[in-house]
N, C-alpha and C positions, 0 to 999 in steps of 0.2 A: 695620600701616602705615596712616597716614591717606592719601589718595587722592581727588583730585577732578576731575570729568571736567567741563570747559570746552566746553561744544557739546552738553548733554542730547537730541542726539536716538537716531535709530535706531542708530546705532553706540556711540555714546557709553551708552546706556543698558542697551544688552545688553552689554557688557563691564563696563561700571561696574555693574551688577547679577549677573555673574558674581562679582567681587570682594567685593563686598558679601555674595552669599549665602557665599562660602566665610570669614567673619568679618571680613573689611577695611572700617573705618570710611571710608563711600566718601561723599563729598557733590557733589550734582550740579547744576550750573549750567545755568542752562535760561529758558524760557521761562515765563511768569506761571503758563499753566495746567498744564502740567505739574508744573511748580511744589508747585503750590497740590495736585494730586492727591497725590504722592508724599509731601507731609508727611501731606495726611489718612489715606491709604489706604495708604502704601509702593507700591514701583514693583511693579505684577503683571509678572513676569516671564515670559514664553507660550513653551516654548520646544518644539523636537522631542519633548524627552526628559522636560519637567515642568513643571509650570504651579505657581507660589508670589508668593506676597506678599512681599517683601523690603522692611523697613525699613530706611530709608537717610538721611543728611541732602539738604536741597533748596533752592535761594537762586536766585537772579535777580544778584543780584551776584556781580562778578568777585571780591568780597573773599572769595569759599569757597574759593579755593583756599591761602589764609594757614596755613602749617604743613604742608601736605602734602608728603610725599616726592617723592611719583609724580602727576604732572597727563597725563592721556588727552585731548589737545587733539583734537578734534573739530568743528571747527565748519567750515562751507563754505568752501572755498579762495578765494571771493571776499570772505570776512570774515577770513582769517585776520593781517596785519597790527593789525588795528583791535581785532581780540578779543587777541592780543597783547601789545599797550600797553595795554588795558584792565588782565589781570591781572600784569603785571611789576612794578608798585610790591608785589606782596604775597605775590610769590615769595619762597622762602629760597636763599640762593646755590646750594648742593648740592643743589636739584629737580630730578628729571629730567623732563622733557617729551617726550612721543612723539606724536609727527604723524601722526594714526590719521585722515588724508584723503584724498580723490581729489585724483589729480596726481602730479608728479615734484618739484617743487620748491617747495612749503613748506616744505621743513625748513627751506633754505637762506635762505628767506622768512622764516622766526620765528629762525634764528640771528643774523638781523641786529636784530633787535627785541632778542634775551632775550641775558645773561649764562649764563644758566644752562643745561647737555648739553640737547643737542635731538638725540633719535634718529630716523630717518625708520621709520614703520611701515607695512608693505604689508597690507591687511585683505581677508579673504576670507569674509566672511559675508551672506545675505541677511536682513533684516530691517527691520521698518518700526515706526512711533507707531502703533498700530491705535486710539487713543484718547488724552487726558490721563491718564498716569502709566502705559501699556498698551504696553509692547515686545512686538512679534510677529514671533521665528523663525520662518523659512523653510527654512535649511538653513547648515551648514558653516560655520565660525566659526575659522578658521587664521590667526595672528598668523606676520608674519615681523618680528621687530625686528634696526635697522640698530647695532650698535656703538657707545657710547658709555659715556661713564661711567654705571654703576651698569643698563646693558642687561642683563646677567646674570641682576641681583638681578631686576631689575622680571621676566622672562621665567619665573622662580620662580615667581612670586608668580601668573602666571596660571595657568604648568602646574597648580600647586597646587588654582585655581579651577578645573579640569577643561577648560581652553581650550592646544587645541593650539600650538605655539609651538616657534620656534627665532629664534635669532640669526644673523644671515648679513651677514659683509663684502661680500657679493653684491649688496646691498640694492636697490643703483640697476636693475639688471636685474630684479628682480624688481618694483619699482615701474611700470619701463615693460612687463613683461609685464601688470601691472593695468588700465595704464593702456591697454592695444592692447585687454585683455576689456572695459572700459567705451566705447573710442572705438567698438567694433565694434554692442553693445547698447544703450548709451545710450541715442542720438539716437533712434534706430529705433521703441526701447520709450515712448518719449516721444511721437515725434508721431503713432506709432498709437494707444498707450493702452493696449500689452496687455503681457500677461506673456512671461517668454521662452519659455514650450512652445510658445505660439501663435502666436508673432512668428516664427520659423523656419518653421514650414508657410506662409508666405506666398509667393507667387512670386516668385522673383527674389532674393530678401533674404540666400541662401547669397552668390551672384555677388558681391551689395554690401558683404555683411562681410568677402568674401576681397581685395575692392579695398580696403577702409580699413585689414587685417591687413598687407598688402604694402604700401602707403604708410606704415604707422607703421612696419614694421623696415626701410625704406630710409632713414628721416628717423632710428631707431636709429642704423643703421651708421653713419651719415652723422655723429653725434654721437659717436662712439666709444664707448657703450651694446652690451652683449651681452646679449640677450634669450637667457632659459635653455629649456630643453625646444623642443616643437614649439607654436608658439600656435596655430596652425590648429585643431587636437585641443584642445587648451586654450578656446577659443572656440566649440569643437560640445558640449563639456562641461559647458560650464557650462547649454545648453539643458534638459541630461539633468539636473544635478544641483539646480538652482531654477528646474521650469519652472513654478511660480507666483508670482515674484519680477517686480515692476516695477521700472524703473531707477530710480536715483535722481533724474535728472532727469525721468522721467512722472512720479515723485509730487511734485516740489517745481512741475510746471507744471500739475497737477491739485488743487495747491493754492492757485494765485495764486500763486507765489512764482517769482523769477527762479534760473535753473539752474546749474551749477557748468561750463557749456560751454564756455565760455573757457578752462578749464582744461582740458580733455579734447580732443575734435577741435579747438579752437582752438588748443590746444596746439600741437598738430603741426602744424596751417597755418603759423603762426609760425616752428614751429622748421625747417619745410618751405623757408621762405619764406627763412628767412635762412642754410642750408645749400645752397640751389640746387636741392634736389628737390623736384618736382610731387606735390603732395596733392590732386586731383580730389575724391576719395571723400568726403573728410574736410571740405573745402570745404562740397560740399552741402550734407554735414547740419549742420554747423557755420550755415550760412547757414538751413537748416530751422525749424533749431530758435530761433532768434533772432525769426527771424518768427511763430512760434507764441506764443513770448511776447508780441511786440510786440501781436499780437490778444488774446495774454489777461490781461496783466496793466498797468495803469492806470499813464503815468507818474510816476514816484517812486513804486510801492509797489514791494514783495515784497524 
């Protein structure tokens, strides 16, 4: 199947290079230098279990995803409209699109954009750009895909690439269970700057993750959202299973670049805000981290 992953970075690049190595003609849309690396070198793939070269195609244009079945949208929940309309003139009606982003509602966000099945995908991997054309595993790499046409096929097609996967009518629950392990880590990993082994031995930081856990499943319930398992345990877990994983948002503000916060504890402030329940916790760092950009990043960049 041709396959093109819209958003080449950390996510986008280690799945779209899972598919890739297991034979799927995969092209990846991205940014100039990574770009530029992956035609010359193919994408080095760095993973727990294998480090490989994978040649793959690579464009800077929205026009690579023309022909492809399967589109791995990827790109930051604050670009997600804009990258969007970029590639919908060069969709085929029958593409499926999977929302492999932070947040609860971009799908809903690109089904109003695209014609074409838009599946919500819940992504559980740590991984970063360790370079141009240089995906670096971390650890765990579990696909939950939401129901849609051709969900099945696409879910194949990763099993296949040796990447864990189910499909689940569940989906929204388990997106807002992501979304409670990102509201709890994010901020935190960001305006410290550390990974999450060491972000947890700090004082106090249990108490504050248990206050933004218990603010996002009252702001759940409140939404009629059922958060599956125990998140608490879900949120001490994930210390144990990437504790040398920075959040996404420490690396997008240790690189100049503005962070996906809006979507995560903003999130909930919003939806806090407009159901009647109190998000303190989430406020904070929502307001934190806003201010760490405003010192580090130049009006109109990032």
């Amino acid at each position: 199947m041709k396959i093109a992953v819209m958003g080449a970075g950390a996510v986008g690049c280690y799945y779209g290079g899972m598919l890739a190595r297991a034979g799927h003609a995969v092209t990846l849309i991205g940014r100039p230098r990574h770009v530029e690396a992956v035609r010359r070198d193919g994408l080095l793939l760095d993973t727990q279990a294998f480090r490989a070269r994978v040649p793959m195609a690579a464009t800077s244009d929205a026009m690579g995803v023309r022909g492809a079945g399967l589109v791995l949208f990827c790109v930051k929940s604050t670009d997600t409209e804009a990258a969007a309309a970029e590639m919908a003139p060069y969709l085929s009606p029958d593409t499926l699109v999977l929302s492999l982003q932070n947040g609860v509602d971009n799908c809903q966000r690109l089904q109003a954009v695209l014609s074409q099945p838009v599946a919500p995908t819940v992504v559980y991997v740590a991984s970063e750009m360790a370079g141009p054309g240089h995906v670096k595993h971390h650890g765990r790499g579990e696909l939950v895909i939401g129901p849609a046409a051709g969900s099945e096929a696409a879910a194949a097609l990763f099993a296949e690439a040796g990447v864990p996967v189910q499909v689940s009518p569940h989906v929204m629950g388990a997106l807002w269970a992501k979304l409670i392990l990102n509201c709890a880590y994010n901020a935190l990993s960001a305006i410290a700057q550390l990974p999450y082994g060491r972000l947890v031995e700090g004082e106090g930081v249990d108490s504050v993750m248990c206050d933004v856990v218990n603010e996002c499943l009252a702001v759940a319930r409140a939404d009629g959202i059922t958060v599956p398992g125990n998140e608490w345990d879900a949120v001490q877990r994930i210390a144990r299973t990437m504790p040398t994983q920075f959040s996404s948002t420490a690396q997008d503000l240790a690189r100049g670049k503005r962070s996906e916060i809006d979507h995560l504890n903003g999130y909930v402030l919003r939806r806090g805000q407009a159901l009647g329940v109190p998000t303190p916790a989430n406020r904070v760092l929502h307001t934190l981290v806003k201010l760490v950009e405003m010192a580090r990043i130049p009006p109109g960049a990032g």
